[in-house]
LUMPA-20230 format. One record per residue: residue in three letters; x, y, z of N, C-alpha, C in turn; residue number from 1. Coordinates in Angstrom, 2 decimals, padded with zeros to 5 digits, always signed. Atoms other than C-alpha are relative to their C-alpha. Last residue first. Layout:
<recs>
residuo,nc1,nc2,nc3,cac1,cac2,cac3,cc1,cc2,cc3,num
ALA,X,Y,Z,X,Y,Z,X,Y,Z,NUM
...
</recs>
This chain:
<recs>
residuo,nc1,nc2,nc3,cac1,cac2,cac3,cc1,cc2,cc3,num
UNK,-000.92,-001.07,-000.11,-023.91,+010.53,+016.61,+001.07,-000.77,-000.08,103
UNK,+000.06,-001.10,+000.88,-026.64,+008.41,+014.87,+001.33,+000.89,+000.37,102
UNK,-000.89,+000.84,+001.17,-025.16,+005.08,+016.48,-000.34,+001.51,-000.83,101
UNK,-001.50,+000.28,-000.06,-026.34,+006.42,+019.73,+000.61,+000.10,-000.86,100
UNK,-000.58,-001.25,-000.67,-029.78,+007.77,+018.99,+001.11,+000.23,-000.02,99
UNK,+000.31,-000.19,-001.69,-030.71,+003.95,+017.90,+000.56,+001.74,-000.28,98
UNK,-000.73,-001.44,-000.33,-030.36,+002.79,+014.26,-000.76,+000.43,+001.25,97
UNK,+000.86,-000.67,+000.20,-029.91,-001.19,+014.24,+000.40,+001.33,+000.34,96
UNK,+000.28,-000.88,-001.47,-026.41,-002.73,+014.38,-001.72,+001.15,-000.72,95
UNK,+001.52,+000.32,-000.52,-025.82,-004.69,+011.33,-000.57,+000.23,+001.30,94
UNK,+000.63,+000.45,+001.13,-022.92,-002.65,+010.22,-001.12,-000.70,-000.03,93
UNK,+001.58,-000.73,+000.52,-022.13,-000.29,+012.70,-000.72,-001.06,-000.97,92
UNK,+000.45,+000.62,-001.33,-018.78,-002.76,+014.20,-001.69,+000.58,-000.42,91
UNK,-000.23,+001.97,-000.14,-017.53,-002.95,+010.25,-000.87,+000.03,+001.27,90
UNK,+001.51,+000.13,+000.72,-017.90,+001.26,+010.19,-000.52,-001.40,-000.17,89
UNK,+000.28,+000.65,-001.26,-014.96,+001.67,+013.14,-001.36,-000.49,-001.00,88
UNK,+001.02,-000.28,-000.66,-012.57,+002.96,+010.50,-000.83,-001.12,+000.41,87
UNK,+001.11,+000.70,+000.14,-009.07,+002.55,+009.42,-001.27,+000.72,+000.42,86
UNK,+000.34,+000.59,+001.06,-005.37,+003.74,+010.64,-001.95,-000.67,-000.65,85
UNK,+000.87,-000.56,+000.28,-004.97,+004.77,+013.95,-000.64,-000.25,-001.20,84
UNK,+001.47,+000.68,-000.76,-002.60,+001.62,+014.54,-001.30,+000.91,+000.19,83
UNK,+000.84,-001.24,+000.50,+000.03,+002.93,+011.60,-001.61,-000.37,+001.14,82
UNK,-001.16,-001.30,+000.49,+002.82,+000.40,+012.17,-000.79,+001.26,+000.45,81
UNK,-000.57,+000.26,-000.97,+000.61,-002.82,+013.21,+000.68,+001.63,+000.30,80
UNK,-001.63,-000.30,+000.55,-001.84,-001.93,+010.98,+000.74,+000.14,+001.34,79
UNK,-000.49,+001.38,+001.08,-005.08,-003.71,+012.44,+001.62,+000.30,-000.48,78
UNK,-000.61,+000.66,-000.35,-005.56,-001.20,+015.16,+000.49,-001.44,-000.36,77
UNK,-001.59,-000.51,-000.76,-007.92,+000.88,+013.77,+000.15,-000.98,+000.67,76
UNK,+000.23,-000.69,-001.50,-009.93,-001.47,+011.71,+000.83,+000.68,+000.66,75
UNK,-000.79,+000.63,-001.00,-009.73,-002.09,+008.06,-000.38,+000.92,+001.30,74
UNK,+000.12,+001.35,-000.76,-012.48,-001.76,+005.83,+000.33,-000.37,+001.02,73
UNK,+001.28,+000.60,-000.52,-013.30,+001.69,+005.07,+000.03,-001.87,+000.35,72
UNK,+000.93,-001.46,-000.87,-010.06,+003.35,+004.39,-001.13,-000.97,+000.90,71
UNK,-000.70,+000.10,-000.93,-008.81,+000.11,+002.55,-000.32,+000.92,+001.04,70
UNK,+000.51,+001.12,-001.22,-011.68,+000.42,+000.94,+000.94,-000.68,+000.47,69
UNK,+001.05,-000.50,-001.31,-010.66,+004.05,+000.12,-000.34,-001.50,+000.38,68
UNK,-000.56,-000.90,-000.84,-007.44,+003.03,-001.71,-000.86,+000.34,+001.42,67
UNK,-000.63,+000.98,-001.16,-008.42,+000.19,-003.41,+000.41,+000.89,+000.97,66
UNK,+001.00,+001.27,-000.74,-010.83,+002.74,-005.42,+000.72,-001.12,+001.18,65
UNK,+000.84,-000.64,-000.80,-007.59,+005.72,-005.68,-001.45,-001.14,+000.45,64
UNK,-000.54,-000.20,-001.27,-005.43,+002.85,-007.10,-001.04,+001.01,+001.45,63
UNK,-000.06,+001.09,-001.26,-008.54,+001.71,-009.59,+000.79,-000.16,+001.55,62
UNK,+001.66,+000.19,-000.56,-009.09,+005.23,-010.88,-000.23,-001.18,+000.86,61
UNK,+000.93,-001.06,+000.12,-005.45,+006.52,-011.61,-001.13,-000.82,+000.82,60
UNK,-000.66,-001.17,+000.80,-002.96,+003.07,-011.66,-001.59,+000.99,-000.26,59
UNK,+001.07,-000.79,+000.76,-003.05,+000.13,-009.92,+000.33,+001.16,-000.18,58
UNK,+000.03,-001.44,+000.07,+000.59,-002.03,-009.62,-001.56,+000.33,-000.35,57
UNK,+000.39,-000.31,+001.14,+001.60,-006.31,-009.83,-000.38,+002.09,+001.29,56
UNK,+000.96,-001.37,-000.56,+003.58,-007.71,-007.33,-000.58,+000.90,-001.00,55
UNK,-000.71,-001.94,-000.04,+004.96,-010.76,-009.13,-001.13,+000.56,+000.42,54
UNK,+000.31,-000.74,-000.80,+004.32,-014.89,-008.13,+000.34,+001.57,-000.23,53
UNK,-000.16,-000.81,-001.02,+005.75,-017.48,-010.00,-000.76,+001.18,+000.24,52
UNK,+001.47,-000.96,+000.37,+005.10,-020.26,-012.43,+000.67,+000.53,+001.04,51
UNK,+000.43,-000.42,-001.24,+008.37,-022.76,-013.46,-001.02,+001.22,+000.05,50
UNK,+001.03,-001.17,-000.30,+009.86,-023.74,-016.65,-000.80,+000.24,+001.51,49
UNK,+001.53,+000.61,-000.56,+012.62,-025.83,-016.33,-000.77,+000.84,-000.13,48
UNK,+001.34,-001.29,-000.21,+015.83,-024.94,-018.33,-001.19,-000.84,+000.38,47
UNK,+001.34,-000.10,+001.28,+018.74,-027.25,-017.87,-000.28,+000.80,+000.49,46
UNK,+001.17,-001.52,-000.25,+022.10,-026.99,-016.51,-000.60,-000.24,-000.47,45
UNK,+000.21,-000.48,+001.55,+024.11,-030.60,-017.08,-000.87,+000.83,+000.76,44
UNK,-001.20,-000.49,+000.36,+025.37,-032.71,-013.65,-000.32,+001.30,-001.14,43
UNK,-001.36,+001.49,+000.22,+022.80,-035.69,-013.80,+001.14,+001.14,-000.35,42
UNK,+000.61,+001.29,+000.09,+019.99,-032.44,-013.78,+000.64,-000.78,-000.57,41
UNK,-001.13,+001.08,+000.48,+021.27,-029.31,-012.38,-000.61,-001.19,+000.45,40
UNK,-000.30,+001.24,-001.34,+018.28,-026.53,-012.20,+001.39,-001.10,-000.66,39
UNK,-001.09,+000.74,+000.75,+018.33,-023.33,-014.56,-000.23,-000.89,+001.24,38
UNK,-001.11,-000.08,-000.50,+015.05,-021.60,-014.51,+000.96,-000.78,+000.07,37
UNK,-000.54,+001.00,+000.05,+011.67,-020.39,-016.10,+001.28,-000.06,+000.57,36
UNK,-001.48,-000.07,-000.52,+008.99,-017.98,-015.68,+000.64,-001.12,-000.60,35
UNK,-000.56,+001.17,+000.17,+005.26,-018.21,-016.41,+001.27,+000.64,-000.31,34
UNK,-001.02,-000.13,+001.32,+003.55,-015.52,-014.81,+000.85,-001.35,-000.28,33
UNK,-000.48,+001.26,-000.07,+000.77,-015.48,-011.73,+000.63,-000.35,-001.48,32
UNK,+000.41,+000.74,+001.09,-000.12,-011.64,-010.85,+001.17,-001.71,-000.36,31
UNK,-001.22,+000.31,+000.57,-000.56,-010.82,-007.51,+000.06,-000.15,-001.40,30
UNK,+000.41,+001.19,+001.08,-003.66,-009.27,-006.15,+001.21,-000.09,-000.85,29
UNK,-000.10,+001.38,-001.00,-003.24,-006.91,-003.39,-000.51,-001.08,-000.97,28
UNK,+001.23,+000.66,-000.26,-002.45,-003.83,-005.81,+000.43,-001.57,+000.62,27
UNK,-000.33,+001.11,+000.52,+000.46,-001.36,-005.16,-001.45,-001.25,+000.25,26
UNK,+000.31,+001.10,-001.75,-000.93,+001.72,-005.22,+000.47,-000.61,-000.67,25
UNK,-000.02,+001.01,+000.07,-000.20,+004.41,-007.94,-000.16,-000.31,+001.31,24
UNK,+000.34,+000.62,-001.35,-001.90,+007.99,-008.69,+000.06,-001.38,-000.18,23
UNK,-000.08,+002.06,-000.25,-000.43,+009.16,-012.01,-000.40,+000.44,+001.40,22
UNK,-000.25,+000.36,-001.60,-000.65,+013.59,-012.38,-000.62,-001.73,-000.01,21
UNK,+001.00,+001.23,-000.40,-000.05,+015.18,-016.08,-000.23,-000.85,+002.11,20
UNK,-000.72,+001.50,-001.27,+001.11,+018.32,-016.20,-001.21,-000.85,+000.21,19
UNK,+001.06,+000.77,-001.23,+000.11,+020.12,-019.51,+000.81,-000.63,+000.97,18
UNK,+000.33,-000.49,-001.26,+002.42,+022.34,-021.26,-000.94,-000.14,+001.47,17
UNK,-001.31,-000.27,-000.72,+003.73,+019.90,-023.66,+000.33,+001.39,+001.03,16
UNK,+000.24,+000.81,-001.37,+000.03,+018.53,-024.64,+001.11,+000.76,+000.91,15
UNK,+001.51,-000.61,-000.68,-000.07,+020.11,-028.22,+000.03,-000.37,+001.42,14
UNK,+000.40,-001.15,-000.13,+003.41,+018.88,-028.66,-001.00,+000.94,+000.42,13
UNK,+000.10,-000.75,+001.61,+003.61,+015.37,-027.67,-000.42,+001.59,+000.01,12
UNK,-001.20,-000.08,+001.09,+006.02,+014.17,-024.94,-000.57,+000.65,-001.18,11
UNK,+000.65,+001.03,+001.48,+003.19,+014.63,-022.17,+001.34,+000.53,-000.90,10
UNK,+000.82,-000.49,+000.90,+004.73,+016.01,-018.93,+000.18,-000.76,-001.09,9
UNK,-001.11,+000.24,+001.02,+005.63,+013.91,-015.50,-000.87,+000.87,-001.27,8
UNK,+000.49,-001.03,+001.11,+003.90,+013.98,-012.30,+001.32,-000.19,-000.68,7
UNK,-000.90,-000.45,+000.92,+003.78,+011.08,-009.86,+000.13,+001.55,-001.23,6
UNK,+000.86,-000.88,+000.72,+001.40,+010.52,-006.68,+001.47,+000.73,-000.81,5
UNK,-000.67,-000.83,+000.64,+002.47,+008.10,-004.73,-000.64,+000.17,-001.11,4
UNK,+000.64,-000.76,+000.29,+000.62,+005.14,-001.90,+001.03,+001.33,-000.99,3
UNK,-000.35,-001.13,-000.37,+002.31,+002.36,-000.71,-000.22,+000.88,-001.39,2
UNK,+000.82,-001.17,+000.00,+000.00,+000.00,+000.00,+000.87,+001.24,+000.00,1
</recs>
């Protein structure tokens, strides 16, 4: 989740006084790639193919969306680091509306 906000300007002319502005997250969904690698088999390097695991990136509209329901899901005191973090809207959720819960 770490959160940055890039600016860089457009290469084509008409554009080359605009600033552009990226909003990335890193997204919680991996992506699953076919790889490959050298193992020693009777002595001799081969190639094995193998599947692995990369941290994949959102970008403008989907980083800012993972962004807030992270906001709205997690609980303060879930991030170990950051223990204000979150909101309390999970404990409201099937809680009828009373007086209380309004303020």
């Amino acid at each position: 989740m770490g959160n940055k906000i890039v600016s860089f300007t457009a290469n084509t002319a008409s554009d080359s006084d605009q600033m552009l502005e990226v909003y990335r997250d890193f997204s919680m969904v991996s992506e699953r790639r076919p790889t490959f690698d050298f193992k020693s088999i009777d002595g001799k390097p081969q190639r094995v193919n193998v599947t692995r695991f990369f941290a994949t990136k959102d970008v403008n509209v989907k980083a800012v969306f993972n962004s807030l329901r992270n906001i709205f899901t997690w609980i303060p005191g879930e991030r170990i680091l950051n223990p204000e973090f979150g909101s309390k809207l999970r404990l409201y959720l099937y809680e009828g509306i009373t007086p209380e819960n309004k303020e």
